[in-house]
C-alpha positions as CSV (number, residue, x, y, z in Angstrom):
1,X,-62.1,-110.2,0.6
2,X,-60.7,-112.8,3.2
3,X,-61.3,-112.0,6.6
4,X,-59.6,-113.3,10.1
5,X,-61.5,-113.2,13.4
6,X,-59.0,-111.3,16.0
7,X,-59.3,-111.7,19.9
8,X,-57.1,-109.8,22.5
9,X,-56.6,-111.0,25.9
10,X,-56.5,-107.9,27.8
11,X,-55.4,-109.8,30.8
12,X,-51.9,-110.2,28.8
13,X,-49.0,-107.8,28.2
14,X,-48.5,-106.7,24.3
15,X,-46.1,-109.2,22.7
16,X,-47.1,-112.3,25.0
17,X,-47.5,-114.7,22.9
18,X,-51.2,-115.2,24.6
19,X,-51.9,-111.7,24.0
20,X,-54.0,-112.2,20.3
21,X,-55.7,-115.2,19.3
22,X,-56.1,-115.3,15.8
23,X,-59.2,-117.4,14.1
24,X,-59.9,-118.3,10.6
25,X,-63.7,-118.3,10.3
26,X,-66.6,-116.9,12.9
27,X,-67.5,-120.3,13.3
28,X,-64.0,-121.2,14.8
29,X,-63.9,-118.1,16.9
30,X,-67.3,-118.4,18.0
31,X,-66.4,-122.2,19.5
32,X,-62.9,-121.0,20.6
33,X,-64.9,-118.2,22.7
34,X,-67.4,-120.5,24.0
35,X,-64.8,-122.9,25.4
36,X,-62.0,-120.8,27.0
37,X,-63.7,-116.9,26.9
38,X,-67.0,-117.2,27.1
39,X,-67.5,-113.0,27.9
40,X,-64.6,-112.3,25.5
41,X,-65.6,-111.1,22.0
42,X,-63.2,-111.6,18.7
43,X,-63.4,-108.4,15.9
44,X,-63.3,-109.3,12.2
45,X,-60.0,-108.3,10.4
46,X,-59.6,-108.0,6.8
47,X,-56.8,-110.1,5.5
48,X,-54.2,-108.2,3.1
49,X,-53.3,-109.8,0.0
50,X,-50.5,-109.0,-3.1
């Protein structure tokens, strides 16, 4: 199963394009984080597939 590594700025309004970041691999979100969130935390999301 493919998974995708969601993070929500809770500081933005639903629909702002700023709102959700959405990373490919933990390592990606894990070094986005570090760099611009550093307290934030990203939540593994299953990726749907046909």
């Amino acid at each position: 199963m493919k998974t995708v590594w969601i993070y929500a700025d809770t500081n933005k309004l639903v629909g702002d394009k700023d709102h959700l970041k959405v990373l490919s691999t933990i390592e990606a979100a894990e070094a986005w984080l570090e760099e611009n969130q550093p307290e934030g935390v990203a939540f593994e999301y299953p990726v749907i597939e046909s």
